[in-house]
C-alpha angles and dihedrals in degrees: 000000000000096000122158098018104131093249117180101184129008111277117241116244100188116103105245091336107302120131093203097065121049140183094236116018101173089053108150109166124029134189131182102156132146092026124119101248115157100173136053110197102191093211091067098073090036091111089051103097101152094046108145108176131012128196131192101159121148098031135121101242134178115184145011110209125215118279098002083146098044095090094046098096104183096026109144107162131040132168124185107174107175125200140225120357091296107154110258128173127192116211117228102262099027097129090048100151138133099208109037106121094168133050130172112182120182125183132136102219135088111284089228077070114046098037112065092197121029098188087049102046101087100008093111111052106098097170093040104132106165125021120179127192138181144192087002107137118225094168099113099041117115117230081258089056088052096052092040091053098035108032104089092055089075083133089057111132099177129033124180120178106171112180093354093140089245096171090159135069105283089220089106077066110035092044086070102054111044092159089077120127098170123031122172127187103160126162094024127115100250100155104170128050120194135203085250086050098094095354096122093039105100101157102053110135098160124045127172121178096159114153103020127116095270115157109138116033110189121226083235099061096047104036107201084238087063094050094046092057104048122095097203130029124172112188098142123129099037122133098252121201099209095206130123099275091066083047098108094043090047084049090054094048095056093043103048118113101197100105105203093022091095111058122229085349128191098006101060090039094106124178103225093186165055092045094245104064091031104145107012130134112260078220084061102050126099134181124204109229086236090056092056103036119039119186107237123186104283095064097046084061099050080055097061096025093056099073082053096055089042089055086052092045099056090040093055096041083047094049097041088049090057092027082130093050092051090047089047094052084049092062092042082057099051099049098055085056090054093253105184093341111202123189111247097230085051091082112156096184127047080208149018111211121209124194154122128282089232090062096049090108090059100050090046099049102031116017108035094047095052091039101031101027090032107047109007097250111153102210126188116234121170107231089068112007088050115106111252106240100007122109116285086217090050087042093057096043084047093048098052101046084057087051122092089206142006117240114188131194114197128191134159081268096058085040091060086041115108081195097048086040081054088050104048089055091058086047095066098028078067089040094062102025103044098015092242102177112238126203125198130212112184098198091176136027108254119238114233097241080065105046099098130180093275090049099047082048083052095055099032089060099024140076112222131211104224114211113215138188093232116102094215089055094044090062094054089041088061097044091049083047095043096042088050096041094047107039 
């Protein structure tokens, strides 16, 4: 360290000029602050290959020339803190460097003014993890400007830029660099927070926003699962407005468990407005639910709307569960009004068939060539004796009554069927009421998550005709189908 010395220009460490040889090779740290050094001549430093950490806080630097890190090999660390309000400029390439991991850079001046390229300053640090600046005004940089100056530092793990005039939402900056675990930007004038502001910033752990224009911080900016997950959080000293709108941060606030995550908290955690509540503590501030959540009108009408929408609701649940039963007493109904009589020796069909769309291979391969082509039988089956536009559940009342008697395949998939279920009941409304004779061919054993309260009816009060695999047994099932369907 050769602090305080009165320097005015960075002394050379090589030995007569040669970069190859150095006063102190093995130099690791080196100081020079508070001199009075106005030049950096970047051969100076050339022989100083395991140099570590360079400072040149408190002069009165200039300049800093293009690639005065470059040589520095190993360099890690560097601080240039600059007093007062002295002219610097700062060459395009100037920290060029591929090993700097660590920049601090003071200087109380516009940035338009002390870098001469925005889009060069920090383009070539490949290994930078934390820069840190201070008093450097960016009041006056376009988003273009931003981007151009920011953008290469997408590696960046820690960003501090303290006083730096920020008045806008720092997620031009923070977009850019979605590795960050600690920003600071503390002592600007950021007034406004958005939910894109730290959206792609999933590693954040330490935020500290102290000293800006907050008032209002949307729920959307700070997630509660951001917050959750930070160990240390400095928003003290902002204007807050205590209003509803910063309920659900002042709630947060008063509820967290993390004793050490919230800095200088309760005591810098000033209300700012509305007048009756100026200068109180957030940890002392309440809301009534009512106060923040009026109920307006339409609230008042889902209240008593709702009833309403819960009657509808059961009656068209209700309805839609006996949809078939109310299908079926329509029918009832219709037929003691004479609805479509048809006399009864005026049959069209020997038989109407029911069954399920699933089993039509079945009626058309098996069942219509034995009991049409065979005997002569003209049978009614939906999927081609059906007319075309008119009701299914008018077709199949239609149907019947032309029918001299009713022949039903079930099967676990009729039983499933809302419109076999439909059709089973007018089976055995005929059944009852004009004596039509129905016949029953269980072509499958019915599971018992099937077997409903019609099915088990069918099969208390009706002989059934089993269909088998076994070629013995099919020739005893057709005689037993052909003896009921033609007496």
């Amino acid at each position: 360290m050769i602090g305080r010395n009165n320097l005015r220009a960075l002394p050379d460490f090589r030995i007569n000029g040669n970069a190859s040889n150095c006063f102190f090779p093995q130099l690791e740290l080196l100081s020079v602050k508070d001199n009075d050094i106005q030049e950096i001549k970047s051969e100076y430093l050339k022989c100083l290959i395991s140099l570590r950490l360079l400072t040149l806080n408190g002069n009165i630097i200039t300049l800093l020339p293009n690639n005065f890190l470059s040589a520095l090999l190993n360099i890690n660390t560097v601080q240039i803190i600059i007093p007062g309000t002295r002219s610097l400029k700062v060459e395009p390439f100037a920290f060029n460097s591929s090993s700097l991991v660590s920049l601090s850079l003071q200087y109380r001046y516009s940035a338009l003014t002390i870098f001469q390229s925005l889009n060069n300053t920090f383009k070539f640090l490949p290994k930078l993890r934390k820069l840190i600046i201070e008093d450097i005004s960016m009041l006056r940089l376009t988003n273009q400007d931003i981007i151009g100056l920011f953008s290469p530092l997408h590696n960046l793990r820690e960003l501090r830029c303290f006083s730096c005039k920020i008045s806008w939402d720092p997620k031009i900056i923070l977009n850019l660099m979605k590795h960050l675990d600690t920003v600071n930007f503390q002592s600007n004038l950021i007034s406004k927070l958005s939910s894109e502001t730290f959206k792609d910033n999933k590693n954040l752990r330490k935020l500290d926003l102290r000293y800006n224009q907050l008032g209002h911080i949307d729920s959307t900016a700070l997630p509660i699962s951001l917050l959750n997950k930070l160990r240390h959080l400095d928003i003290s000293k902002n204007p807050f407005v205590c209003d509803c709108n910063l309920e659900w941060f002042i709630a947060w606030l008063q509820s967290t468990h993390k004793p050490g995550t919230i800095a200088r908290y309760p005591k810098e955690y000033i209300c700012h407005l509305p007048n009756e509540k100026s200068r109180r503590r957030l940890s002392g501030v309440s809301f009534t639910y009512r106060e923040c959540h009026p109920w307006n009108t339409w609230i008042w009408v889902a209240i008593i709307a709702s009833p309403c929408v819960i009657v509808i609701c059961i009656i068209i649940i209700v309805v839609y569960r006996n949809r078939w039963n109310i299908k079926h007493y329509i029918y009832l109904m219709r037929k003691r009004r004479n609805y479509q009589v048809i006399d009864g020796n005026d049959f069209v069909y020997d038989a109407f068939v029911g069954y399920e769309s699933e089993d039509s291979a079945w009626v058309r391969r098996r069942l219509l060539p034995v009991l049409e082509e065979e005997i002569g039988l003209k049978l009614c089956i939906h999927e081609r004796d059906f007319q075309p536009g008119v009701f299914i559940n008018d077709n199949i009342v239609t149907n019947m009554d032309k029918s001299r008697k009713v022949l039903l395949v079930l099967t676990n998939a009729f039983a499933r069927s809302g419109w076999c279920m439909f059709e089973l009941k007018i089976a055995h409304s005929k059944l009852i009421e004009d004596e039509t004779e129905l016949v029953v061919i269980l072509l499958e054993k019915i599971d018992g998550r099937n077997m409903n309260h019609s099915l088990k009816c069918l099969f208390d009060t009706t002989t059934y005709i089993e269909w088998t695999e076994d070629l013995v047994g099919q020739e005893l099932f057709w005689e037993q189908l052909k003896t009921v369907l033609v007496k």
